[in-house]
N, C-alpha and C positions, 0 to 999 in steps of 0.2 A: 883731497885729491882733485888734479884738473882733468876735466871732462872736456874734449872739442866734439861738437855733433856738426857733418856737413853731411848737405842732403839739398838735391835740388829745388824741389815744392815738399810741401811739407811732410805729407803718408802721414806716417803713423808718430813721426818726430816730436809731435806737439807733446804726447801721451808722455814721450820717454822724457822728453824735458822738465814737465810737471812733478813724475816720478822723482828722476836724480836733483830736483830741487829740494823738492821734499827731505830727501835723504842729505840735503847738505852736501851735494856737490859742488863745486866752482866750476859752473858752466860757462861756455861761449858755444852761438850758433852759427853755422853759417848757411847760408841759404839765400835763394832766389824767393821766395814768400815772406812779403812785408810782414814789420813787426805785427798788425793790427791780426795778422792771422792764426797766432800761434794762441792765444785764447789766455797769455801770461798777464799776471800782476804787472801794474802798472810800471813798480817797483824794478820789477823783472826785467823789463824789455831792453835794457841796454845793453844785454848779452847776446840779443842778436846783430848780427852784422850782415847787412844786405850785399850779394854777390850776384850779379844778373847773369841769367840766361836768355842770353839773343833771341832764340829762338823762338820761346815762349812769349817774349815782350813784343814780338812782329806779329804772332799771330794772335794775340790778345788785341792788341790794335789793330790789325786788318781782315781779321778773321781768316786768312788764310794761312792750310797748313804749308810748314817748308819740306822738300824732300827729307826724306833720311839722312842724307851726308853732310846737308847743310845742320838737321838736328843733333846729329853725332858731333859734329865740326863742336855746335854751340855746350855741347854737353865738356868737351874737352876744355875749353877756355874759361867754361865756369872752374872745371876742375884747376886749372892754372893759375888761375887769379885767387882760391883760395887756398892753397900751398904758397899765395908768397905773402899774402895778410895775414895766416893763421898763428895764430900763439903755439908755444908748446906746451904739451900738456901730455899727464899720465895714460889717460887713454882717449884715442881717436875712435867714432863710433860713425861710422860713411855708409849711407847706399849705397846698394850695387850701381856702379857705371859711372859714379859720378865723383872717385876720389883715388885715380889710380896715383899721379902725381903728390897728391896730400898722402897717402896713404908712404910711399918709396921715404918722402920729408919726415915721414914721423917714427918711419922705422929706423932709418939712422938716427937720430934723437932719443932713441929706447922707447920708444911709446908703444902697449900695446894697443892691437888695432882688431875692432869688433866691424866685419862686413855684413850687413843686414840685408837677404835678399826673399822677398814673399812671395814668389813664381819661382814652379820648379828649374831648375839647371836648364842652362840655354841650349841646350842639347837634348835634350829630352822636352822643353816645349816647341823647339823648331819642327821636330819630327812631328807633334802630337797635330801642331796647326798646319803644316805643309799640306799631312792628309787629309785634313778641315777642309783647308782651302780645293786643294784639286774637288774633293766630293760636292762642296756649293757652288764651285766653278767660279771662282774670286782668282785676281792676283792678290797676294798677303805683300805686304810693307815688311821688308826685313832689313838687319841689321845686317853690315858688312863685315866679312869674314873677321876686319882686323879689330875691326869694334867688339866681336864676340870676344876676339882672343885679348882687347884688353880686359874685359869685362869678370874674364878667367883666371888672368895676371893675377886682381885684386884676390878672387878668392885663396889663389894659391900664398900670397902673401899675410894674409889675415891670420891674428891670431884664433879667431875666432869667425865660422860662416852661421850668421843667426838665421833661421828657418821659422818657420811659422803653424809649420804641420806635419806631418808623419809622411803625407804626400810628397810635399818639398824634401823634407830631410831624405826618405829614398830616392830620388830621384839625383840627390845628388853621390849619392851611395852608387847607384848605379852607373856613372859615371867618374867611380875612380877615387874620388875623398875621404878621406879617414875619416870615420865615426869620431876619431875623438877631436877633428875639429869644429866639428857641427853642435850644435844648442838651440836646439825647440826652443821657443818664446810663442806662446799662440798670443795672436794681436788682442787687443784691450778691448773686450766688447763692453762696451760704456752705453749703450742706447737704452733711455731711460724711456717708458714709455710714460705718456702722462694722467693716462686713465686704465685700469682695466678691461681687458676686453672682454665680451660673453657674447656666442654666437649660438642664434638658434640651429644646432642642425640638425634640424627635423624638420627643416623648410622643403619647399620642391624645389628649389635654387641650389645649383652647386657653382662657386664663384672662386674660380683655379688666379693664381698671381705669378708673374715672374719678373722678377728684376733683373736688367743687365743691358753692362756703358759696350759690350763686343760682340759684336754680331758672330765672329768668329769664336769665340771661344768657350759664350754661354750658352750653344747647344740649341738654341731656339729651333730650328730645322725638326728635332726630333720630337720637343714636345708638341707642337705644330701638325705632325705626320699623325702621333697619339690624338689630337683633337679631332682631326677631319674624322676616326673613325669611330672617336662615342656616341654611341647610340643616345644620348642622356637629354632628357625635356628639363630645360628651363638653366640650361648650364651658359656661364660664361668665362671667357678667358682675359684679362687685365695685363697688358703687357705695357711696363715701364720701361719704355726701350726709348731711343732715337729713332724715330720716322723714315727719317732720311737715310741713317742705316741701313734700316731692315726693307725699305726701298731699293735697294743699293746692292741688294743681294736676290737677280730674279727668280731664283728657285724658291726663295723664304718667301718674297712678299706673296709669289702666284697661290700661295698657301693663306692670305691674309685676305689679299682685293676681294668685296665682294660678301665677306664672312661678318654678316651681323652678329655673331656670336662674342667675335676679338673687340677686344678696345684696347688702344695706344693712348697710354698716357702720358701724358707729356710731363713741366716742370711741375713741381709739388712743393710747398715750402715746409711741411712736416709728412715726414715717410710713412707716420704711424697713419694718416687720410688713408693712405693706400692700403695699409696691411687691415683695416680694421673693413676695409668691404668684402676681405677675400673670405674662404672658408680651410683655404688649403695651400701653400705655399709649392712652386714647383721649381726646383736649380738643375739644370739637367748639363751643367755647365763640363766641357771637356776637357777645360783645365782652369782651376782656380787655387791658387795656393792658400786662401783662406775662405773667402765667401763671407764678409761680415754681413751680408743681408740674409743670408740664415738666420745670423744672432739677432737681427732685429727679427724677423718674425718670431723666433721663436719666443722675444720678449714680449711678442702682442698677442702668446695663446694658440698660433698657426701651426700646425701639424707640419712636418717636411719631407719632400721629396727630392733627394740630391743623386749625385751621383758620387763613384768609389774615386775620383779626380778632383772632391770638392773637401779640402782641407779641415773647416769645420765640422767635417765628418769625424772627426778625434774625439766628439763629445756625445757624437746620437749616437740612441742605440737602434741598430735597425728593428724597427715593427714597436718600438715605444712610443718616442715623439714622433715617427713616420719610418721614412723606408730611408737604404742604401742601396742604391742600383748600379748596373755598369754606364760607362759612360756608350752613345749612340744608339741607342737602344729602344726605339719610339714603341714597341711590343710592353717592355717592364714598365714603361710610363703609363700607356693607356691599359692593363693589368691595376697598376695600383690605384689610381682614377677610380675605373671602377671598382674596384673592391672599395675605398672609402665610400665612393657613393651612395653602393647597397649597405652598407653596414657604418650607419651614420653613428650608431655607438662608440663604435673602434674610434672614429674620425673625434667625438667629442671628449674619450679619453683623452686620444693623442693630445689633443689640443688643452689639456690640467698639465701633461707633462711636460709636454714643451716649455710650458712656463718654469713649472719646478727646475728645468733641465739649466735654463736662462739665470732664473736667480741663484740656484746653487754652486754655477761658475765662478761666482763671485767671491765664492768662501772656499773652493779647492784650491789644494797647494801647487799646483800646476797653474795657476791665471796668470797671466799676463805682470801683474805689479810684484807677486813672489819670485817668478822666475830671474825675470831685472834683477831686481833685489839679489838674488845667490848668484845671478854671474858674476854683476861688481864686485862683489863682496870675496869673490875668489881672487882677484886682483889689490883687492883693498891691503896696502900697507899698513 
């Protein structure tokens, strides 16, 4: 069976290619990310075919970003250019946004077509960050109206809209889509950690972490609001963010300048540096259709604190490996702070399970390579 995967930079493409090689599919790639990045046999690589996107290649070279219209512009012309090199093939497997035109070419041709999108329905996260934005007092970067509605086009044409979480998959529910064209796939948590971790906590240190590329959408404000008001000797907070971001946003930094407690980290060349100082992971993110840096803490023994908006929530159990909170909610954050921190037992539980929670993913029939595996296989002639 022929397989075409087009997808502008990589995501999560690399996994799926690996996968359907595995299984003996006849793949071809298309995409804006050089061969050297898809992680394939050497063997391999002449199934990708490189398709540029303008946009990216400008600000990779100049480091600056382009408006919107101009990155929308670039996003349509990749999608043009790879509707008229593409082969034909049994199924088409596109990111969202980036294959309406391949998508129309492959439908005339009988192909069925798999749209993969891991943020909830653009409707449901416009709303979620519009009110983000008004409460930090930011303008947001948005897509324009027509860009949405191609974005929709695809889904409505797809034989299939692939989701990533129970988050994503209602939200597209609640905007109108039949359950029976949606198909959870949760993304390939693959982070191998390379040592065990074992954390004293019975130390006087409580050493909180949080990861996140959005200033807008990972919530930072609330766990922020929760820190100024712990009471707690010898605590600190590890935030893996952009500087310049969280600069960027006066409400969040006036919360940071000043605070020998926070430290911003910067680049890292193994994520496991970071998760192995903390004692307690915190995602207070207000909208994440998966969260894979969940799954890395959770590979490195880290207890978690997420919110009911962070996809990877499909696997914790709340008050096991940590908590499920609502999302804004700077009260439930510094609540469960301190409860871990007086009851450091609870905290070094959590932290056996998390791990169990991590490797057991790997052998449930619901991961990431079984799922793959039964949707083709419903298509397989």
């Amino acid at each position: 069976m022929k397989v075409n995967i087009l997808v502008g930079t990589r995501f999560q493409a690399a996994q799926l290619a690996k996968l359907l090689l595995k299984y003996k599919y006849k793949l071809s790639i298309y995409s804006s990310s050089p061969k050297s990045k898809w992680g394939l046999e050497k063997q391999d690589q002449h199934i990708i075919h490189f398709i540029p996107l303008f946009a990216n290649i400008f600000t990779a070279i100049t480091k600056i970003a382009l408006p919107s219209f101009l990155r929308e512009q670039s996003v349509k012309v990749f999608d043009y250019l790879s509707s008229r090199f593409m082969r034909e093939a049994d199924i088409l497997h596109v990111w969202s946004s980036f294959g309406l035109y391949s998508i129309k070419k492959a439908k005339k041709k009988g192909s069925i077509v798999f749209v993969e999108k891991s943020c909830p329905h653009p409707h449901t996260q416009s709303k979620l960050l519009d009110k983000e934005a008004e409460y930090l007092g930011v303008n947001r970067k948005t897509y324009s109206d027509s860009f949405t509605r191609r974005v929709i086009q695809e889904f409505d044409l797809a034989d299939k809209v692939i989701v990533c979480s129970n988050y994503t998959l209602n939200s597209f529910l609640e905007n109108g889509v039949n359950k029976d064209k949606l198909y959870n796939i949760a993304l390939d948590a693959s982070f191998v950690p390379k040592k065990e971790h074992y954390r004293n906590y019975y130390s006087d240190t409580l050493t909180v972490g949080m990861v996140g590329g959005s200033v807008l959408r990972k919530g930072f404000i609330y766990l922020l609001q929760a820190w100024k008001e712990l009471q707690i000797t010898g605590k600190k907070l590890l935030l893996k963010a952009s500087k310049t971001e969280l600069m960027g946003v006066p409400k969040i930094w006036k919360l940071i300048e000043g605070d020998n407690t926070i430290e911003i980290i910067g680049y890292l060349e193994n994520m496991e540096d970071f998760y192995e100082q903390c004692n307690l992971f915190v995602f207070p993110s207000i909208d994440d259709g998966f969260g894979m840096v969940v799954f890395e803490a959770l590979a490195c023994s880290l207890p978690v604190v997420i919110t009911k908006n962070v996809g990877a929530g499909d696997f914790i159990t709340d008050a096991k490996e940590g908590y499920i909170i609502d999302i804004r909610n700077s009260q439930q954050i510094k609540e469960k702070i301190e409860y871990l921190n007086d009851h450091r037992d609870v905290m070094q539980k959590m932290s056996k399970e998390a791990k169990k929670t991590f490797n057991a993913y790997q052998l449930r029939p619901d991961n990431y390579q079984n799922r793959v595996k039964q949707l083709y296989q419903q298509y397989k002639g």
